[in-house]
C-alpha positions as a Markdown table, in Angstrom:
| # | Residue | x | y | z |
|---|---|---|---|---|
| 1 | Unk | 110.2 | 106.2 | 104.0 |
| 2 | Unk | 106.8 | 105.0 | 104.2 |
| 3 | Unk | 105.3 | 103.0 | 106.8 |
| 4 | Unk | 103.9 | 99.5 | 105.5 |
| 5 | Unk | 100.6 | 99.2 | 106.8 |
| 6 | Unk | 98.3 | 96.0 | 106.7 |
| 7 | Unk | 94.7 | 95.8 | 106.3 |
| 8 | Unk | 92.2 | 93.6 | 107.7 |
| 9 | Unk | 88.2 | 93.5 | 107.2 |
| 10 | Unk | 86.1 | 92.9 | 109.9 |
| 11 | Unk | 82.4 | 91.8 | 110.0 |
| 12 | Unk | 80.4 | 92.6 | 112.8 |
| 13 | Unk | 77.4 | 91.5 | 114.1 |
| 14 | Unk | 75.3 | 93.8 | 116.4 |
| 15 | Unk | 72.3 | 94.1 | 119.0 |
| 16 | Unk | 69.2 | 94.7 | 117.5 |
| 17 | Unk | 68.2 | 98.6 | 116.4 |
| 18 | Unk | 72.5 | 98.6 | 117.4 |
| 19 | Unk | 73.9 | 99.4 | 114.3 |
| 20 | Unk | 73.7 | 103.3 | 114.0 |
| 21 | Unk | 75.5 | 103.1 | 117.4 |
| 22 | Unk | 78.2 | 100.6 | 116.4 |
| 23 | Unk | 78.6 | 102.4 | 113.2 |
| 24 | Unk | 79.5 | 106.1 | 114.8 |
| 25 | Unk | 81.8 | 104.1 | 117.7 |
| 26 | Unk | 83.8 | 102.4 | 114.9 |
| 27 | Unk | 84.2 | 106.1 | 113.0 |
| 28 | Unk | 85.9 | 107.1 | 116.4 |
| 29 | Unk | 88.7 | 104.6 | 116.1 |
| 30 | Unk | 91.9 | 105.8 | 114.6 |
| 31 | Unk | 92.6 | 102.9 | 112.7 |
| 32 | Unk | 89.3 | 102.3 | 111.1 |
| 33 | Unk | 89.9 | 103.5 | 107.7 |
| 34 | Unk | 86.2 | 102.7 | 106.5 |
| 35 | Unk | 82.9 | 101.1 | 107.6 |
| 36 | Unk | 79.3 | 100.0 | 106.5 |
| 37 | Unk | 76.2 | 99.1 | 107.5 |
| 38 | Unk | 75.5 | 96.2 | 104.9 |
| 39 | Unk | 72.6 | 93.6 | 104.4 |
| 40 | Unk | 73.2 | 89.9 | 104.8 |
| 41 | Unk | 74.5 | 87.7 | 108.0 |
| 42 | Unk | 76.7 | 90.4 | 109.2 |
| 43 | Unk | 75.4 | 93.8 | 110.3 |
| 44 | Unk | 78.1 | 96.3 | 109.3 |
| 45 | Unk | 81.7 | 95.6 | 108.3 |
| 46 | Unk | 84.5 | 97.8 | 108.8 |
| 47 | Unk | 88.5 | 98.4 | 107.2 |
| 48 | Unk | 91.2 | 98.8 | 109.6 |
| 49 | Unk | 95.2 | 99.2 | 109.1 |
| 50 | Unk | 97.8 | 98.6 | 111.2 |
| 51 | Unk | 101.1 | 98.6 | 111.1 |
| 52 | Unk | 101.9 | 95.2 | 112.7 |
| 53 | Unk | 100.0 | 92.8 | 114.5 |
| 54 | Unk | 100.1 | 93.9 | 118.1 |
| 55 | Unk | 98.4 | 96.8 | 116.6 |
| 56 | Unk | 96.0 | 94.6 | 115.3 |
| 57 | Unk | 95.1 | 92.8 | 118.4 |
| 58 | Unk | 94.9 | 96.3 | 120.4 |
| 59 | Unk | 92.4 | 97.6 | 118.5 |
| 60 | Unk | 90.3 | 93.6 | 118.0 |
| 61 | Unk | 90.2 | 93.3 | 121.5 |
| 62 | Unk | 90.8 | 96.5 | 122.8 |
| 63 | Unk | 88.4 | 98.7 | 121.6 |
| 64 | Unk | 86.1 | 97.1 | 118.9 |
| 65 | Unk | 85.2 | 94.3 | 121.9 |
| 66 | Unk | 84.3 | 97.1 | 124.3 |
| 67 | Unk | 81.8 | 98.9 | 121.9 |
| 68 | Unk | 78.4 | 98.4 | 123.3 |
| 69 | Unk | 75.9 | 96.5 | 120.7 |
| 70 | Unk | 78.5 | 94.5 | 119.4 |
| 71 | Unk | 77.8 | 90.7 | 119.3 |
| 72 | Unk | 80.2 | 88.7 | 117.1 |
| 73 | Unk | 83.2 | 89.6 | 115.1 |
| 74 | Unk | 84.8 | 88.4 | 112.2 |
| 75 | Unk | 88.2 | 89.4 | 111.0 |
| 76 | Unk | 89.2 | 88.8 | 107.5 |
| 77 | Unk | 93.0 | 89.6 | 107.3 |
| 78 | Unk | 94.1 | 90.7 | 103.7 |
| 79 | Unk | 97.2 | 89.6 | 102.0 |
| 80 | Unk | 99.1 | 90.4 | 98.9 |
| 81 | Unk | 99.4 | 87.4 | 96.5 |
């Protein structure tokens, strides 16, 4: 059977001239599915699944927190309706 994964959006602000960096350390996480750099208040957002959410905080805190060049974070968790 298949594993049921969530998905969450995050919006990330970076460091100045940061993004390009931010952008390939977000490509080496395993459960970022997707990313951009984007125009507006936030710098680049990215699309990560999980399969629960201890997952979810792991890689939140874990390892998005510990890229260098990243400011603020906003996580937009998705749900089915």
């Amino acid at each position: 059977e298949g594993l049921e994964l969530s998905t969450a959006f995050v919006l990330i602000k970076t460091k100045p001239m940061m993004e390009s960096d931010v952008y390939r350390a977000l490509l080496a996480i395993e459960n970022v599915v997707e990313t951009h750099i984007v125009y507006g208040e936030y710098d680049l957002a990215a699309r990560i699944d999980f399969a629960d959410d201890n997952e979810m905080s792991k890689v939140l805190i874990g390892e998005f927190r510990k890229i260098p060049g990243v400011e603020q974070t906003e996580t937009l968790i998705a749900v089915e309706v």
